[in-house]
N, C-alpha and C positions, 0 to 999 in steps of 0.2 A: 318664682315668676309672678307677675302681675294676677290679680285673677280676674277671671271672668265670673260671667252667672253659669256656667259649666261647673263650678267649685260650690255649686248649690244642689244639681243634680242629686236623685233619689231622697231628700231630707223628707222625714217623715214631720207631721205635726208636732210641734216642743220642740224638736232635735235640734243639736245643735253641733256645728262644727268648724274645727280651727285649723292654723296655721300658723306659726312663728318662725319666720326668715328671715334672712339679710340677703343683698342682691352681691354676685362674687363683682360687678363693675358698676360705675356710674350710669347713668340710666336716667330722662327728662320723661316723668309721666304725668300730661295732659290728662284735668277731667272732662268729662263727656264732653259739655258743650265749651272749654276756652279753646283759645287758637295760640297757635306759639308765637306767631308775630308780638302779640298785647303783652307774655309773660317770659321771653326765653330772648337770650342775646343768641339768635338763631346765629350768627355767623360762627361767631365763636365755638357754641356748641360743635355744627359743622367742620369748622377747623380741624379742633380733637374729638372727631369722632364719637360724639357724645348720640347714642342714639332715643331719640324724640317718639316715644311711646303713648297711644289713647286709651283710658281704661272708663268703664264701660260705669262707673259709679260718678259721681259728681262731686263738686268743691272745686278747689282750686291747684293750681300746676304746680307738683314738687319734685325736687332732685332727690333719689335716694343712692346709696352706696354702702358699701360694707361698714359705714359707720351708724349706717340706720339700722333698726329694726321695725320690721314689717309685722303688724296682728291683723290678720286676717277672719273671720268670722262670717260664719253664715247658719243661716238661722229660719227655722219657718214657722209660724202662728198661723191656725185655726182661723182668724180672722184679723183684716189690716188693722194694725192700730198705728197711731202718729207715728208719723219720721223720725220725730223728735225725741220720741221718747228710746227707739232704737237706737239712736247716734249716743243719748247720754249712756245708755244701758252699756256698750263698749268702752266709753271713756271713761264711765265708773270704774270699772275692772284696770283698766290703766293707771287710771287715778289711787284707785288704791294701792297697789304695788310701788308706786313710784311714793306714797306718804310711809310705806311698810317699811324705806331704806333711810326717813329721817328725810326724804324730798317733800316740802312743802307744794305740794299740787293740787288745783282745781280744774274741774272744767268750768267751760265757759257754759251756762243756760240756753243762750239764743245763740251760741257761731263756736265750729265744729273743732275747738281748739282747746287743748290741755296748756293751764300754762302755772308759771311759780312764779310767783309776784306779778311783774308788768311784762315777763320775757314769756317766749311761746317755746316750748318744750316738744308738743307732737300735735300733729294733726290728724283730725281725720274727715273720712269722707261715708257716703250711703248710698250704695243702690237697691235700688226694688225690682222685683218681679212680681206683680199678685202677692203671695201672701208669703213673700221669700224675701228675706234680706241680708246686703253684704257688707259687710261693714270693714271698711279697711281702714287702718291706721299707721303714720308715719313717726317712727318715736325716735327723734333726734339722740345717739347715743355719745357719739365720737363728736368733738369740738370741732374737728377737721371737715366734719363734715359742713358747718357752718361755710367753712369759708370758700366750697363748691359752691353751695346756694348761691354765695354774694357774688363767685365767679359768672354763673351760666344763669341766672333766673333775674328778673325784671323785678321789682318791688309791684305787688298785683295791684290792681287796678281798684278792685272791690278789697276793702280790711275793715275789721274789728276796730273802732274806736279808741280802743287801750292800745294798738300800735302806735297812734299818736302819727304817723306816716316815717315811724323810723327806717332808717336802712334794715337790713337782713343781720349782719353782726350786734349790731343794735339791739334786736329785736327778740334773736334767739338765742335759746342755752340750752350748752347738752347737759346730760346723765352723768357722765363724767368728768366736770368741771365742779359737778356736786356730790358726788360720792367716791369713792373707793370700790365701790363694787364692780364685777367682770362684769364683761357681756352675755358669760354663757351662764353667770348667777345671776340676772337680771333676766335673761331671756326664761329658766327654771322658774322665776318666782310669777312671772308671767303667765306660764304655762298652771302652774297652781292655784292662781288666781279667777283663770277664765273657768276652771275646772270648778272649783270647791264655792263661786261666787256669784257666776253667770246667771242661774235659775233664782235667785233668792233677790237678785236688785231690780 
């Protein structure tokens, strides 16, 4: 499920904690502050039954489904330090796993996007509480999934420069258009990743 700042609960100072999921249906989650009018072909969504969910981190509005994979992460320091540096500190650990399989990936420095070449591979987002943070990420797996996106979601209003303002098809690639590997050996090396990699980047 989505998470809350509830999935932060008890974390001592350093601690750290995960989750790696896929949603079992389609599923529109709104960050904190957009509105679905600006990003969601609301009718349609309504049509089929697409239910239009607020999570409580910021960025921007993404479709996910069982072609996505969810990294969840929560985290608490001693004392605040940049945003920025927690957003990259997650998409390291993705980044890494995805160059581990022969994917050519980077994050992006200044906008909260993993991408391989000019295409956008996963996203992610940050919430704060004091000295607690959440970092969630949307990792494009299934191709199929793409062509949800171009179905139910708007081309957002705010982007990254290197989208150049393409469509969605355009724009993004999955996992699986570039490897051979499963989902549940990319979700493992994931899981190995945040594990063996998390405290050291």
């Amino acid at each position: 499920m989505v998470k809350d700042f509830s999935f932060l609960n008890g974390l001592e100072i350093d601690e750290m904690r995960f989750d790696i999921w896929s949603p079992d249906n389609i599923q529109i989650v709104l960050g904190r502050s957009k509105r679905e009018e600006d990003d969601v072909f609301v009718e349609k969504a309504r049509k089929d039954n697409i239910p239009i969910v607020r999570r409580e981190t910021g960025g921007g509005t993404v479709l996910i489904d069982p072609g996505c994979i969810i990294v969840d992460i929560g985290y608490r320091v001693e004392s605040r330090c940049r945003t920025l540096d927690m957003l990259q500190k997650g998409n390291a650990v993705i980044t890494r796993a995805l160059n581990d399989i022969g994917i050519d990936a980077e994050f992006e420095a200044e906008w909260p996007d993993i991408r391989v070449g000019e295409r956008k591979i996963c996203g992610s987002s940050l919430g704060i509480r004091n000295t607690k943070f959440l970092y969630s990420a949307s990792l494009i797996y299934d191709a199929l999934s793409i062509e949800m996106i171009d179905k139910y979601l708007k081309i957002p209003i705010r982007m990254p420069v290197y989208r150049s303002a393409r469509n969605h098809k355009d724009f993004l690639i999955s996992v699986n258009s570039l490897s051979e590997i499963s989902k549940h050996e990319i979700i493992a090396l994931l899981r190995k990743k945040i594990v063996n990699d998390f405290y050291t980047i």
